[in-house]
N, C-alpha and C positions, 0 to 999 in steps of 0.2 A: 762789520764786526758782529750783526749780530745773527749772521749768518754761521761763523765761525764758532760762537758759541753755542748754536744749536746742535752743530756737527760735531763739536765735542763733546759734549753731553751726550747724545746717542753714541758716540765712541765709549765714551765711559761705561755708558750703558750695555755695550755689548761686549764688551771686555769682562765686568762683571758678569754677564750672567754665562758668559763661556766658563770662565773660573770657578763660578757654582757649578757647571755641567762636568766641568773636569773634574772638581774633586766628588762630585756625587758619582761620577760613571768611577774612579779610580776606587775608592772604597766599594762596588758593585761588580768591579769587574776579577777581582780577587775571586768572589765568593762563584762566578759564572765559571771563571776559566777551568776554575778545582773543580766544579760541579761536573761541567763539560768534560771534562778529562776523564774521570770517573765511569761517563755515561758509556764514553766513549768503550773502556777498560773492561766494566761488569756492571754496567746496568744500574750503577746507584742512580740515589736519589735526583732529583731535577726540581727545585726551587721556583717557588712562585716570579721570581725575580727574572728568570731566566725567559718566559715569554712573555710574547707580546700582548694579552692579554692579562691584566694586574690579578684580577682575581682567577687565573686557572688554578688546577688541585694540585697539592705536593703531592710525588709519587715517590714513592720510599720503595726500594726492594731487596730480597732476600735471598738468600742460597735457597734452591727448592732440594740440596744434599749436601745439607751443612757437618762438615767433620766437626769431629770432638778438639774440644782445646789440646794441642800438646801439654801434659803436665808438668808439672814442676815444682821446687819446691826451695825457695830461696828466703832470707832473712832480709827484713825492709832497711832502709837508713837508721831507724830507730833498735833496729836486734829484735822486732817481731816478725814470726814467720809466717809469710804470704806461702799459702798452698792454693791449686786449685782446686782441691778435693773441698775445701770449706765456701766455693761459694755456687754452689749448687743454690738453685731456687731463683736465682739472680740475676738479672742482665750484667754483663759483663763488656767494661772497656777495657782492653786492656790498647795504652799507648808508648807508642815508642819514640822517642823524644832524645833532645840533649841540651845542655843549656845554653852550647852555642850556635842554637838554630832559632834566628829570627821568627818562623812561621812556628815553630814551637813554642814560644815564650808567649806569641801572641795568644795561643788558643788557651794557655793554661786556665785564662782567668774563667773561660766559657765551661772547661772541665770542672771547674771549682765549685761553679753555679751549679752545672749539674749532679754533682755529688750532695750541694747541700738542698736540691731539690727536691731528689729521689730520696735519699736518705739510705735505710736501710734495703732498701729493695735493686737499688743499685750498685756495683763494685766497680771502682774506676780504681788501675792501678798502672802506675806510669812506669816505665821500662827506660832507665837513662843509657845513653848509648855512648856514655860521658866515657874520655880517656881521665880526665880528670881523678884526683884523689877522691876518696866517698866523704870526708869533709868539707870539699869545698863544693860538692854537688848539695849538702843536705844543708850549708848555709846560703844554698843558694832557694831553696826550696821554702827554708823557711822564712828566707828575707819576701817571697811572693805569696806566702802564707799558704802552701800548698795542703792541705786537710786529706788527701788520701794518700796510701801506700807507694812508695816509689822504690824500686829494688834497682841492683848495677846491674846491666845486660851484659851479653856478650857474644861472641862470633857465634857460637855454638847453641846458645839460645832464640837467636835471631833463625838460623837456619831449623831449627825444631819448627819455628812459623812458615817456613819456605821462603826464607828470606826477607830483609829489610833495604828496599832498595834505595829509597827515602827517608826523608824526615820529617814532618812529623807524620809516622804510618800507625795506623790506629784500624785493631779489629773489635770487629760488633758479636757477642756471643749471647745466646737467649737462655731463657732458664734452667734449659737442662746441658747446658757446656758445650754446646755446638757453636762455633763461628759460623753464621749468617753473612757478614759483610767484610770486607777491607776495605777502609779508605786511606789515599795516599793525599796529603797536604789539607789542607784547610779549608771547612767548613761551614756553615751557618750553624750555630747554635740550637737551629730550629731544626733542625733535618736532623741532629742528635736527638734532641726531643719526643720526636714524631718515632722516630725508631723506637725510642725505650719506651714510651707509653704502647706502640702496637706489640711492642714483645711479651707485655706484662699484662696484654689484653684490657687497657684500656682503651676508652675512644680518644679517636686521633681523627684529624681534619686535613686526612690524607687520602692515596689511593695506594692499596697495598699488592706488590708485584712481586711474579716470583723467576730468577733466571736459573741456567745451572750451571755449575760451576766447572770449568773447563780451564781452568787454571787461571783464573781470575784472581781471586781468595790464594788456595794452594797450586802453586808450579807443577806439581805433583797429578794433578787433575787436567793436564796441557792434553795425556794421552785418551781424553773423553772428547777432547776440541775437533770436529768438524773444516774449522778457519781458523786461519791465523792470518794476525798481521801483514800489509804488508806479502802475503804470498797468493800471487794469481794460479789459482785451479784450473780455469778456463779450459776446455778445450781435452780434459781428461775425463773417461771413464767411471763408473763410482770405483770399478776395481783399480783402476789405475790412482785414484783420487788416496781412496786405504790404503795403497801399498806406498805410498808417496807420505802419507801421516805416519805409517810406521818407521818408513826411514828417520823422519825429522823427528819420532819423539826416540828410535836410539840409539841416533849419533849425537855426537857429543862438539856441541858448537867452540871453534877455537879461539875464542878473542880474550880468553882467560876468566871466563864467568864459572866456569865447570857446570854446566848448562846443558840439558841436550837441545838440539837447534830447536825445537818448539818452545821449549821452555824461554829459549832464549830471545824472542820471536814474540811472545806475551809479556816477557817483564822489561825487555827493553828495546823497542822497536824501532830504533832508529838507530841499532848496531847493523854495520854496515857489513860483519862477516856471517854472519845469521842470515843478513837477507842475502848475500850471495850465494852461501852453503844451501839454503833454499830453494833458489832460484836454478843451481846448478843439479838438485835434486830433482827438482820436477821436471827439467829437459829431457834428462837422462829418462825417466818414465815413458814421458809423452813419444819418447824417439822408440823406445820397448830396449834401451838398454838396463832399465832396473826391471824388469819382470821375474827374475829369479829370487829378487830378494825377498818377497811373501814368505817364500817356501823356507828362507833362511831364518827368518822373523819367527816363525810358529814353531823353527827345531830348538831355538834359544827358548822361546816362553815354554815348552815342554820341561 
């Protein structure tokens, strides 16, 4: 018997402390997997949490050619008008959200904190992507007590950013209106932090990196991109290599994204007509059946 109750108790015991491991890696593995994805994407930030070492340095990084905000000029929930033109001086979130997006609702409260952090040196402005009535998005808003600007988005506005392929997608813009960062899903708190204090030239207990933007941030910047997703170069030429990126940034990938296949290639990589359009482009090179198209590529940019 009292054997059996030894054995139970170290069961107990290891039951419990898996279920503490569970729910500590399950609240950790959120904030890794978005990190990781990111890293994976443009180079963001990478989280203390993320190696194996407790105390390595947070790396935060930036666009080293960060375009200017798309402008605009829309009236908030409340009928005041959010322009970009008034927040010059300021680090800039602007987030794109909806109210029925789980990983939206979760970050709001972290947005919250940060606006009442920064105060006036920061402008967070939420961008709802709600079909919703604009009453029932602004009692929703105020039932979470939201304290900064929240305007209705739309097709048309989302694409002025190069698109919103996600939810919640949130870019980083520094003082003088250039977008530095996208990130897509969810975040530490801390990693927003770290950004807005190195934007605003405070110290930060960070390490600060710079990549470039090849359609990371803008779709738009795919035709700066060297690689992509997903497509094996191997075995080609540089000349062969460049005439092979010109095809892919312009054709126009068909799975109904209205994308050219590069573009299509960086913002969702695991379209399966993108990477065939791809992969049937670079044959065609490496065979020397696309060698003519350089010369057709440079009579169009003419």
């Amino acid at each position: 018997m009292r054997k059996v109750s030894i054995a139970a108790l170290v069961g107990v015991a290891a039951l419990l402390t898996l279920g503490l491991e569970l729910k500590s890696s399950a609240s950790l593995a959120r904030r890794i997997a978005t990190a990781g994805l990111a890293s994976a994407a443009n180079g963001t930030s990478r989280s203390r949490a993320e190696s194996n070492e407790g105390d390595s340095e947070m790396v935060i990084r930036f666009a080293s050619n960060p375009q200017p905000l798309p402008p605009f000029l829309l009236s908030d929930l409340d009928g005041d008008v959010v322009s970009t033109a008034s927040w010059r001086g300021k680090v800039v979130i602007l987030n794109f959200w909806a109210t029925w997006c789980p990983p939206c609702r979760e970050e709001i409260p972290e947005m919250i904190e940060l606006s009442k952090r920064f105060k006036d040196r920061l402008q967070i402005v939420g961008v709802s992507m709600d079909d919703a009535p604009e009453d029932e998005v602004r009692q929703f808003t105020r039932n979470l007590g939201i304290d900064y600007p929240i305007v209705m988005g739309s097709g048309a506005l989302s694409r002025e950013y190069g698109g919103v392929p996600a939810l919640p997608t949130t870019f980083v813009a520094n003082t003088e209106g250039r977008i530095v960062q996208k990130h897509e899903g969810l975040y530490p708190i801390d990693m927003y932090d770290s950004e807005i204090r190195s934007l605003l030239g405070m110290q930060v207990d960070a390490k600060v990196e710079t990549f470039e933007d090849t359609g990371q941030i803008f779709l738009k910047n795919a035709i700066h991109a060297k690689d992509l997703p997903g497509v094996d170069f191997k075995g080609l030429s540089e000349d062969q290599k460049h005439a092979a990126l010109k095809r892919l940034n312009s054709q126009m990938c068909t799975c109904g994204c209205r994308l050219t296949i590069a573009q299509c290639r960086i913002n969702d990589s695991s379209c399966s007509t993108s990477q065939q359009l791809a992969e049937k482009i670079v044959r065609e090179i490496r065979s020397g059946a696309g060698r003519a198209v350089p010369a057709v590529s440079n009579t169009i940019r003419q």
